[in-house]
C-alpha positions as CSV (number, residue, x, y, z in Angstrom):
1,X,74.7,38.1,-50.3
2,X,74.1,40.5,-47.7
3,X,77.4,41.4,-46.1
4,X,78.0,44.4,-43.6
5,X,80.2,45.6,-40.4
6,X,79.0,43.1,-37.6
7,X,78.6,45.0,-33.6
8,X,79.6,42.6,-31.0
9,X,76.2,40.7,-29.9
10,X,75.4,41.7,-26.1
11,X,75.7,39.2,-23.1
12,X,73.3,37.0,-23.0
13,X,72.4,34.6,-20.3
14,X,69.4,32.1,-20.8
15,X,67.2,31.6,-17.9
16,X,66.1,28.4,-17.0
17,X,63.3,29.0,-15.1
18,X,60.1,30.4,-17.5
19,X,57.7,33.3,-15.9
20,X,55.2,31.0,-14.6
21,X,52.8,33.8,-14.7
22,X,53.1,35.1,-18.1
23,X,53.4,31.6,-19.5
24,X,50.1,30.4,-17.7
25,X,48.4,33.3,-19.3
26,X,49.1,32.9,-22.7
27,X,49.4,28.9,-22.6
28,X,45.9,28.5,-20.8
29,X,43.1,27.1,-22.9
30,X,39.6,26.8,-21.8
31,X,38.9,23.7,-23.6
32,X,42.2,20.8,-23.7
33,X,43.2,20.3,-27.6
34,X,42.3,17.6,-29.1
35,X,45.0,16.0,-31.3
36,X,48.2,17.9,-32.6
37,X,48.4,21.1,-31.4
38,X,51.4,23.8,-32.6
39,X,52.2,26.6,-30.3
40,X,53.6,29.7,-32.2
41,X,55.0,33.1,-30.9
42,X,54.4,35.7,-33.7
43,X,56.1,38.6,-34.6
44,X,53.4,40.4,-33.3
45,X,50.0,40.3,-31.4
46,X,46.5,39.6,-33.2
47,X,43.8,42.5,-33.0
48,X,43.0,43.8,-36.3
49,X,41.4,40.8,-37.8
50,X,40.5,41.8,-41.3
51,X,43.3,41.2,-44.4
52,X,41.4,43.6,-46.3
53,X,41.2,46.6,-43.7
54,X,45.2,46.8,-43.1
55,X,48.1,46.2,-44.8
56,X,49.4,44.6,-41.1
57,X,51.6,41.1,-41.9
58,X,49.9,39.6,-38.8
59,X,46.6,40.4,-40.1
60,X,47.7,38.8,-43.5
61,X,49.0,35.7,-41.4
62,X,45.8,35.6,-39.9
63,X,44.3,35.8,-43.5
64,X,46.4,32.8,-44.7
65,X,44.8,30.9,-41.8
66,X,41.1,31.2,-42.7
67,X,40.8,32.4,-46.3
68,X,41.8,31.1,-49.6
69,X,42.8,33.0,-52.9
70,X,41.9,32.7,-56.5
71,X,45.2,31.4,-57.8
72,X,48.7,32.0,-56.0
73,X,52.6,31.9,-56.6
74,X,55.1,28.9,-56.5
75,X,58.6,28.8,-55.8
76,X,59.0,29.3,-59.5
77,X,57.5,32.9,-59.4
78,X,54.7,31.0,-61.7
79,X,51.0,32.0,-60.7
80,X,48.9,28.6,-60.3
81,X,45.4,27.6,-59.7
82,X,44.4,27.4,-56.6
83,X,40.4,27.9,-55.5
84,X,40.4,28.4,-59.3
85,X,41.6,28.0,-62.9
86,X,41.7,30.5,-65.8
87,X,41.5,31.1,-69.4
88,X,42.8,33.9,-71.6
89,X,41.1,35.2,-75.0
90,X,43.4,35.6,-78.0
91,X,42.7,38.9,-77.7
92,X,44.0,39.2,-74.2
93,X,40.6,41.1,-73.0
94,X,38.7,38.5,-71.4
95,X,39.7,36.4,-68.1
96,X,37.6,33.5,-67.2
97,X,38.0,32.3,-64.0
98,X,36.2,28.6,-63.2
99,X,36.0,27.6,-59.4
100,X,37.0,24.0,-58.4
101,X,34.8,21.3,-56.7
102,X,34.8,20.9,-53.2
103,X,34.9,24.7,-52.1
104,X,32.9,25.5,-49.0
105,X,32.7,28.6,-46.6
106,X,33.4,27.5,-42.6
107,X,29.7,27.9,-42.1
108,X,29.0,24.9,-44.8
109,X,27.7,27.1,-47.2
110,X,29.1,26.7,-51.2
111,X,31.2,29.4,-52.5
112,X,30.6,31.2,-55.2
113,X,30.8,33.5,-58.2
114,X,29.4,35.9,-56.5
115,X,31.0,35.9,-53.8
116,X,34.0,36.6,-55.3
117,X,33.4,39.0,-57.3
118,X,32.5,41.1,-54.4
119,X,35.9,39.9,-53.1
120,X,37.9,41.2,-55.5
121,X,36.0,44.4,-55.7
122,X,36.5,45.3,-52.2
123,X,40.1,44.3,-51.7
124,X,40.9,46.0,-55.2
125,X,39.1,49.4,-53.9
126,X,42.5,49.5,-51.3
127,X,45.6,47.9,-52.6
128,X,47.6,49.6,-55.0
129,X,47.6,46.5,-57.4
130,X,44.2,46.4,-57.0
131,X,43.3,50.1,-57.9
132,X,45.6,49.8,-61.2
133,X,44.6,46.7,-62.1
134,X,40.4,47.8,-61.8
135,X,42.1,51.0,-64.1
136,X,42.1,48.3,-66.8
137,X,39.1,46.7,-66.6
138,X,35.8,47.3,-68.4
139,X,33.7,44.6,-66.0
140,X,33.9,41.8,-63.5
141,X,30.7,39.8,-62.9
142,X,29.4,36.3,-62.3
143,X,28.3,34.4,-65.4
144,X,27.2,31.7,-63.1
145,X,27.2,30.2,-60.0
146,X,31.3,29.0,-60.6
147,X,32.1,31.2,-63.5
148,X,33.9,34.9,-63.3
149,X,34.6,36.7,-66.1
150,X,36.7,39.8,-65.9
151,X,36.6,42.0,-69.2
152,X,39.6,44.6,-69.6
153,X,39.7,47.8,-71.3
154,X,42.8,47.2,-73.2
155,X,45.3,44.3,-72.7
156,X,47.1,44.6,-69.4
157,X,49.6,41.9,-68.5
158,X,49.6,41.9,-64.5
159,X,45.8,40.6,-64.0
160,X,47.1,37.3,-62.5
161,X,50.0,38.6,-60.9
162,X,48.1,41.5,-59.0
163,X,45.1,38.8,-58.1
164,X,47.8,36.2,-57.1
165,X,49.7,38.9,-55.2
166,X,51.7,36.9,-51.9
167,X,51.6,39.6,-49.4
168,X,49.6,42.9,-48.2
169,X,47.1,43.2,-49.1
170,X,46.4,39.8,-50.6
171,X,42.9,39.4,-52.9
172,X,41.3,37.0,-50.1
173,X,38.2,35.3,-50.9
174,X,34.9,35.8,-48.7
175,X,31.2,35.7,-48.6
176,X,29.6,38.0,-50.4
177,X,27.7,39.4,-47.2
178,X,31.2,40.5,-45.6
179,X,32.9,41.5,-48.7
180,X,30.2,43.8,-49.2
181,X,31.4,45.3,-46.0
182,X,33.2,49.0,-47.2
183,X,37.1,48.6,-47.3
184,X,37.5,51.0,-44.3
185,X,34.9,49.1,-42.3
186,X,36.1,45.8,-40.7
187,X,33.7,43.2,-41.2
188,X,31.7,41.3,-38.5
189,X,32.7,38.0,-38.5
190,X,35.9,35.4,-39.7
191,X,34.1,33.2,-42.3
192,X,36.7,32.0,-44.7
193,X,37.1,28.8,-47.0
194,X,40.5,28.0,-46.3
195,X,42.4,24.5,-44.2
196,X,41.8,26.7,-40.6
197,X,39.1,28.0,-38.9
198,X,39.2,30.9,-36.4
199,X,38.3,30.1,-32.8
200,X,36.0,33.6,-32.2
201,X,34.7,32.2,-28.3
202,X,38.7,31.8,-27.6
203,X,40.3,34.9,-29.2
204,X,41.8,37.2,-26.8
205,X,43.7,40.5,-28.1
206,X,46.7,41.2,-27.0
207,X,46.6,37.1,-25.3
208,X,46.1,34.2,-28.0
209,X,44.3,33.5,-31.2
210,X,43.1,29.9,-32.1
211,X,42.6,27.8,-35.3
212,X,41.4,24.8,-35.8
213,X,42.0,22.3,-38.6
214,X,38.8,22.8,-41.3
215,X,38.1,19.0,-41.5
216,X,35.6,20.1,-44.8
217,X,38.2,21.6,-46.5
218,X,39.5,20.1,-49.8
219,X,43.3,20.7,-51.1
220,X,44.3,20.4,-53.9
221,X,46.7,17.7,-55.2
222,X,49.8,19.6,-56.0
223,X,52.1,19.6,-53.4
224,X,52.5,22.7,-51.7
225,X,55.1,25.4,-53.0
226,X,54.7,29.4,-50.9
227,X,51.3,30.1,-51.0
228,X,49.8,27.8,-54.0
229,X,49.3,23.8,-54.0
230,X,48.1,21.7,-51.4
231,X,47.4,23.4,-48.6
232,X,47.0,20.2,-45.6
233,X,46.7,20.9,-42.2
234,X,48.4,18.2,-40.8
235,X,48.0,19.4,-37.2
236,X,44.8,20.1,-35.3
237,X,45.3,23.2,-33.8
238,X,47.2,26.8,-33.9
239,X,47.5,28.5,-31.5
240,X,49.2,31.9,-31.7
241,X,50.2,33.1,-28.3
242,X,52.0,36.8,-27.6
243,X,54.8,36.8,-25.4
244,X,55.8,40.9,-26.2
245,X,59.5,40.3,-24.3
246,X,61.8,38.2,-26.6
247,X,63.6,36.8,-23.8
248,X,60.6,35.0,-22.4
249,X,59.7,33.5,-25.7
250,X,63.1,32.3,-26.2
251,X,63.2,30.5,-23.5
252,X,59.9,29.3,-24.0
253,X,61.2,27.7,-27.4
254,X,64.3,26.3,-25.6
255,X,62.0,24.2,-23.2
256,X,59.5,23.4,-25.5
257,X,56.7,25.7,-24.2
258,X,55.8,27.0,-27.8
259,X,57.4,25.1,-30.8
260,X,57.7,28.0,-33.2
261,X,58.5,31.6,-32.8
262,X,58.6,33.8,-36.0
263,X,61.4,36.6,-34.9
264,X,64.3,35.6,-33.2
265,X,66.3,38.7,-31.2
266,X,69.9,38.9,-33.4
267,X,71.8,39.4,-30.4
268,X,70.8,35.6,-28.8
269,X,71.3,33.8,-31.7
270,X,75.1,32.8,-30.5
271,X,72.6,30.9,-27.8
272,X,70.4,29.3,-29.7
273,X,72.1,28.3,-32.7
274,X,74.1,25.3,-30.8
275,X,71.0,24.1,-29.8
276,X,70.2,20.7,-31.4
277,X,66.2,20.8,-30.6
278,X,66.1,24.0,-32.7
279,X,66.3,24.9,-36.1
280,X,67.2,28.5,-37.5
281,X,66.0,29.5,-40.7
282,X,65.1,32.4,-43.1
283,X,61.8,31.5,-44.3
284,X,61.7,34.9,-46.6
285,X,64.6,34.7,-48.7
286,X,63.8,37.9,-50.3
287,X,63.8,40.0,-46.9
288,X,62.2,42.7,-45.8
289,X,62.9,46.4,-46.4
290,X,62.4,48.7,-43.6
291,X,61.1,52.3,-44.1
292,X,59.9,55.8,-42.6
293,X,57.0,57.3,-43.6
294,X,55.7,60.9,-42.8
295,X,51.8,62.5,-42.8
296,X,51.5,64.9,-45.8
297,X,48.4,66.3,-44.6
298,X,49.8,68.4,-41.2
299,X,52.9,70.6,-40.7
300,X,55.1,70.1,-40.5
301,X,56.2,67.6,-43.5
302,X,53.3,68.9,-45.2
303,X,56.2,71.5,-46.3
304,X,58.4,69.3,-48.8
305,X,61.5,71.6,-48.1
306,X,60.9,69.8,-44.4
307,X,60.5,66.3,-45.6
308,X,64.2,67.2,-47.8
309,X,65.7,68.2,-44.4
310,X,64.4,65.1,-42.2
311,X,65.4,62.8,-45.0
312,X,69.0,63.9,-45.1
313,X,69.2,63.8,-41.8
314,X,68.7,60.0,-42.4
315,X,71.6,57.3,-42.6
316,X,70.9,53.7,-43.2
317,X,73.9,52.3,-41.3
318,X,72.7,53.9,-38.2
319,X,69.4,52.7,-38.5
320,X,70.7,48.7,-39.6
321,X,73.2,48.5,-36.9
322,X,70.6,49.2,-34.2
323,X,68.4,46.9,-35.7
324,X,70.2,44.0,-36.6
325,X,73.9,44.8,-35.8
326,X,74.7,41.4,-37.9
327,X,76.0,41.1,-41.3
328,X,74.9,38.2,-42.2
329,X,71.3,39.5,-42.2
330,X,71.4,43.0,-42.8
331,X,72.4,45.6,-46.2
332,X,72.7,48.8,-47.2
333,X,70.2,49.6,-50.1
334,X,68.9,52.5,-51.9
335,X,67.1,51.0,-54.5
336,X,63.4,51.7,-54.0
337,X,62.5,48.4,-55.3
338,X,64.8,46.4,-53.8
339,X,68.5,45.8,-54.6
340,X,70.0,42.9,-56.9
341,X,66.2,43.2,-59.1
342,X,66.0,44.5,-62.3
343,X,64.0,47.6,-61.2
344,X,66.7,48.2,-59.0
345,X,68.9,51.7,-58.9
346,X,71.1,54.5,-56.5
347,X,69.3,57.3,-58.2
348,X,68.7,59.8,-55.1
349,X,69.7,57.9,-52.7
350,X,73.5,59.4,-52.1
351,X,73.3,60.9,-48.8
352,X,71.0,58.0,-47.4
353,X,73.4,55.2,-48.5
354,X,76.5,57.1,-47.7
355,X,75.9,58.6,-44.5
356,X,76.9,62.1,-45.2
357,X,74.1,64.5,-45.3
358,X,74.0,65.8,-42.0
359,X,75.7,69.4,-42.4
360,X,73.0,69.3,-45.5
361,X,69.9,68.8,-43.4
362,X,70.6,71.6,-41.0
363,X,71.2,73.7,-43.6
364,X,67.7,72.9,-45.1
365,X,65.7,72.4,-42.3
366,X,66.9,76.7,-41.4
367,X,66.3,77.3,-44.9
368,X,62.5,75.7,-45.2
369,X,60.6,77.4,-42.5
370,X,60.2,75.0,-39.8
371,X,58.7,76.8,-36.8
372,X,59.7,74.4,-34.2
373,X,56.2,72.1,-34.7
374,X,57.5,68.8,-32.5
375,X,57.7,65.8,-34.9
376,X,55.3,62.9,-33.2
377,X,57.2,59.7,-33.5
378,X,54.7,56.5,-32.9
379,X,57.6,53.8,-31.4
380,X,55.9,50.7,-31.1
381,X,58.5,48.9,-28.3
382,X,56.8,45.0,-28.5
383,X,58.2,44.4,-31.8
384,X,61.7,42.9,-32.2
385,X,62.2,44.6,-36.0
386,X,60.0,47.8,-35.1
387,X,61.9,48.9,-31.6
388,X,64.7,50.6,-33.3
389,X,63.9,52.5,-36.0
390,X,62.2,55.4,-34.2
391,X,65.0,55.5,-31.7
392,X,67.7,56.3,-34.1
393,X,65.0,58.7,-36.2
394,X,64.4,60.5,-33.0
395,X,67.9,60.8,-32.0
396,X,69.6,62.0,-36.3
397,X,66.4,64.4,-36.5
398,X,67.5,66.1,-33.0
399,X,70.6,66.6,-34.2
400,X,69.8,68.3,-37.7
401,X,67.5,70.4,-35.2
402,X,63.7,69.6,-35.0
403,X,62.0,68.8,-31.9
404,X,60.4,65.5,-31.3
405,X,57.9,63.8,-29.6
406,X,58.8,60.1,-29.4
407,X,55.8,58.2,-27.6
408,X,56.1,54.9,-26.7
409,X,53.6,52.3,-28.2
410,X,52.8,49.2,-29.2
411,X,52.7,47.9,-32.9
412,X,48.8,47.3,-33.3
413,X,48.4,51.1,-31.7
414,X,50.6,51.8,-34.9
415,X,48.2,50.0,-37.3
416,X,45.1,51.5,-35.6
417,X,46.4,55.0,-34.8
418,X,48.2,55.2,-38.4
419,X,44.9,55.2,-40.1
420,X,44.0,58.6,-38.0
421,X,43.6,62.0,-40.7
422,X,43.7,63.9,-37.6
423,X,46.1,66.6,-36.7
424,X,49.1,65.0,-33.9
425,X,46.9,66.9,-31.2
426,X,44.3,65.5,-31.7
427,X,45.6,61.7,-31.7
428,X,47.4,61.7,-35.4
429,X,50.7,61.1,-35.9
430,X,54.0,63.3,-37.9
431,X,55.6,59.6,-38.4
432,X,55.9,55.7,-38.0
433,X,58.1,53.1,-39.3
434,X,57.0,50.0,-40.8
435,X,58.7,46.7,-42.8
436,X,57.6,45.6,-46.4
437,X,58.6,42.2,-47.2
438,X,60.4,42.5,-50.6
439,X,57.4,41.0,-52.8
440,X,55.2,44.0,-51.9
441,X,57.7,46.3,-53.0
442,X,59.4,45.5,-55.5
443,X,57.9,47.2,-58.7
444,X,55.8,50.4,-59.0
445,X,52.8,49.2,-59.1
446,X,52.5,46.4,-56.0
447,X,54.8,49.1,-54.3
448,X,51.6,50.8,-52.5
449,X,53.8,53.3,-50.4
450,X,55.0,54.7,-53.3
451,X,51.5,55.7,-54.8
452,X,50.2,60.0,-55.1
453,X,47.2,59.2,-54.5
454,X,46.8,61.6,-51.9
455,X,43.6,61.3,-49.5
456,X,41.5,59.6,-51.9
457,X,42.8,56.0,-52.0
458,X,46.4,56.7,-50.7
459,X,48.5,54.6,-48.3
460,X,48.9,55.9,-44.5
461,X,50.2,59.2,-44.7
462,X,48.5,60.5,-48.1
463,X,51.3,61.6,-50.3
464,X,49.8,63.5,-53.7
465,X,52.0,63.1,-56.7
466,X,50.1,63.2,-60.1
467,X,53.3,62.6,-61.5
468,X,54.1,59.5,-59.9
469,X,50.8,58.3,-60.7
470,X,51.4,59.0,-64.0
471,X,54.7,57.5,-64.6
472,X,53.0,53.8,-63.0
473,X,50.1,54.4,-66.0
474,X,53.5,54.4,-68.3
475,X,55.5,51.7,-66.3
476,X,52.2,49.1,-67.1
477,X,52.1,49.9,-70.3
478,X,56.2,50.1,-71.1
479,X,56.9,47.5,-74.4
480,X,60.0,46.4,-72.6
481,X,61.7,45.5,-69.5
482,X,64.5,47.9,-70.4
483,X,61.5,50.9,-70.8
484,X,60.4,49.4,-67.4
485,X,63.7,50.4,-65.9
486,X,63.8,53.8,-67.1
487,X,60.2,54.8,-65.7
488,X,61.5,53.2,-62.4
489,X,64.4,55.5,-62.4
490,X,62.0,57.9,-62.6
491,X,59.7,57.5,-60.2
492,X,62.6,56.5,-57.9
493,X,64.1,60.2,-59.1
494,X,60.6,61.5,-58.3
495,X,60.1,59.6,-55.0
496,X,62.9,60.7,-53.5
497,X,63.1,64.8,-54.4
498,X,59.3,64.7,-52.4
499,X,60.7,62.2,-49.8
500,X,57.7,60.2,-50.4
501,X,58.8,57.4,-48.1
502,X,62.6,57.0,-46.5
503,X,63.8,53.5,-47.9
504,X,66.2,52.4,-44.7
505,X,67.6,49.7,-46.0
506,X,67.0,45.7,-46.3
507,X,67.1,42.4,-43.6
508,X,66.4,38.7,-43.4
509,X,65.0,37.7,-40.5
510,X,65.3,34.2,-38.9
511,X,62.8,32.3,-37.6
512,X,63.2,28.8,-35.1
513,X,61.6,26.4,-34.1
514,X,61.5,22.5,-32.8
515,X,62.7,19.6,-34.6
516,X,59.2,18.1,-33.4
517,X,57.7,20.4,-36.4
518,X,58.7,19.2,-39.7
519,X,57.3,20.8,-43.1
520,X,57.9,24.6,-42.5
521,X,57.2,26.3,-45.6
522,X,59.9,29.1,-46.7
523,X,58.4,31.8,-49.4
524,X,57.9,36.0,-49.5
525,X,54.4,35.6,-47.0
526,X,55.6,33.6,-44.1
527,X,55.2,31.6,-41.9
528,X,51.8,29.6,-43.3
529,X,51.3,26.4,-41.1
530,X,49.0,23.7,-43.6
531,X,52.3,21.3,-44.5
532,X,53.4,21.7,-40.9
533,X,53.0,18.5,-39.0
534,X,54.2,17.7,-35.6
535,X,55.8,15.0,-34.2
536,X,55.2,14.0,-30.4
């Protein structure tokens, strides 16, 4: 139960009259909708449009849209079929995967073997589950047209949870002609097998993306549980329309302009929640942790004894109360992989829980070197969980004395811009400040900000640690849960004397919409809209 100081929500008055002008914008359409059409404000805009090329959740929402996966979680934490079944050798080295019936690419071409194969090879060449998981393996090839057969090097019990994995990046199945794209190439076009199909002549960045209902596809008979099951699309049409100042799209949702918006602002919930036409929900039990990540490769946190000072500059409080200021929704949480798991532990995380290391980090930060090398902060402001994290950085890092550059952005910048090796002069970045939903962190090994991979393979920002690599080879090959634990604690230990990433704590986040939609699906990679049906 998440349970912390609550700040005194801010005066809110809602307007009655929408911006015409932004509204007609984003609502226009150049062809009417035929049937049921949802309207959905997400929690960002849409421009990178390739799950394999970014971690980005939108992207991965856009990825739940048009593609399908191999097999995929229920609400039990069981991994199911889902485009495909499996069998197991007794001796636990051979994976055979058959495809089901029915299973046709948007362009009416069959899928197959082949295709993915080349599907799991590309996404595994860039997620960390991915990259361990190909670590095992021996070979992956297409026996026939619906047959894969994955061959490991020695027994290695996460193969169907790392090709099941929920969120970012997810193993999504495509053509073999775009999966043979390179993983830091975006491919050409949206060609998926899954219940939507991506309206290309429609999309506008920034504006709207559109999906229709796949009228060829076929789901499967179970009903539908997170990500696995029967995925229907009860509704004709998505369409995803940005509305970047939460106010608007509030209101938008109170008059029934949109019917769904993903992120509701904390501080006008007091005026929606006696709505009757809206319903409130969490959809991610599990919650999100939010974090700060710095650029190994340029000074001046290539200098760890600089990373040590900015991170004991940090406090989690600060950072939670100016981002959610509720304590219904918001904790105080050390625990690299996630408080209240089994994984979970306070090891290194004193100063960041308590609030106390200020006095320590100037200390440090005269001690280590720093030459005065302004710290550029990317602060995306469109994003309701992404506008505050920067801001309180800026303002603890000032005080423990370094100099920083906070530039104003928007997210997708972010996503493009934090793929940039370059030096900050030259358009790179010191620092950014991103959300993981607790699913993609919450072990070692689908934790992919926690890898030492460096430049080869490594998430944004390139941190080298053989030894944290090494300890994950041990963590998938620990006997027990309780040896699992230890080399946790361990890489925890590790993680945070190199400050490989700043854990700032955990959040739910509510979502609303209409009582005309019924059938909203909760789970760890929401919102998904096949189930969702509308009423008029």
């Amino acid at each position: 139960m998440f349970n912390f100081m609550r700040r005194r929500p801010r005066a809110f008055a809602s307007k009655l009259a929408l911006s015409v002008v932004a509204l007609s914008t984003a609502l226009a359409s150049p062809v009417l909708a035929a049937g049921k059409t949802i309207t959905a404000v997400m929690h960002s805009d849409l421009r990178i449009i390739d799950p394999i090329f970014t971690t980005a959740y939108i992207t991965r929402d856009h990825g739940y849209m048009v593609y399908d996966t191999l097999v995929a979680p229920d609400s039990s934490f069981k991994i199911q079929p889902q485009m495909a079944d499996w069998k197991i050798s007794d001796d636990k080295l051979t994976y055979t995967f058959t495809l089901r019936d029915g299973l046709k690419w948007h362009d009416g071409a069959p899928v197959t073997a082949e295709d993915c194969v080349a599907s799991l090879k590309r996404w595994a060449a860039v997620d960390g589950m991915g990259q361990k998981l190909m670590d095992f393996t021996a070979s992956i090839e297409a026996t026939d047209a619906k047959t894969i057969t994955l061959k490991l090097k020695e027994p290695y019990g996460l193969v169907l949870d790392s090709i099941g994995k929920p969120s970012s990046r997810v193993a999504f199945m495509m053509p073999k002609r775009l999966a043979e794209t390179p993983a830091d190439k975006q491919i050409p076009e949206q060609i998926g097998s899954g219940p939507f199909k991506f309206v290309q002549s429609e999309f506008q960045p920034g504006v709207k993306a559109v999906y229709v209902k796949n009228t060829d596809y076929v789901p499967r008979k179970e009903p539908a549980s997170w990500t696995s099951g029967g995925k229907v699309a009860k509704v004709d049409r998505v369409e995803w329309i940005t509305m970047p100042d939460s106010q608007t799209a509030v209101n938008a949702l109170q008059s029934g302009d949109i019917d769904f918006m993903e992120n509701l602002p904390y501080d006008m919930l007091p005026v929606l929640e006696p709505n009757k036409e809206i319903t409130i929900e969490v959809l991610n039990k599990f919650g999100f942790q939010t974090l700060g990540r710095m650029n190994f490769l340029h000074p001046p946190f290539d200098n760890v004894k600089v990373r040590r000072a900015a991170f004991l500059a940090m406090n989690q409080k600060d950072v939670l109360d100016a981002l959610i200021g509720n304590a219904k929704y918001q904790k105080i949480c050390g625990a690299f992989f996630i408080c209240d798991t089994p994984l979970a532990t306070e090891v290194g995380a004193e100063t960041l829980v308590k609030g106390n290391g200020m006095a320590e980090a100037k200390k440090a930060l005269a001690e280590s070197g720093y030459d005065g090398t302004p710290i550029v902060i990317m602060a995306p402001g469109d994003v309701t969980t992404l506008k505050a994290q920067p801001i309180v950085a800026a303002q603890l890092l000032r005080e423990a004395g370094f100099k920083v550059d906070l530039q104003a952005t928007d997210w997708q910048t972010v996503v493009s811009r934090r793929a940039s090796q370059k030096p900050p002069k030259e358009g790179g970045w010191n620092m950014f400040f991103t959300n993981w939903v607790a699913a993609d962190v919450s072990n070692p090994i689908a934790n992919l900000s926690i890898g030492g991979q460096g430049k080869k393979g490594g998430w944004f920002g390139w941190a080298e640690d053989a030894k944290i690599e090494q300890l994950k080879d041990a963590f998938v090959r620990a006997p027990s849960l309780d040896e699992q634990k230890k080399i946790a604690a361990d890489i925890q230990k590790e993680a945070y004397e190199q400050v490989i990433y700043i854990p700032l704590g955990q959040y739910l986040g509510p979502s609303g919409w209409r009582k005309s939609l019924k059938g909203v699906l909760d789970g760890p990679a929401t919102p998904v809209f096949w189930n969702v049906d509308k009423s008029e």
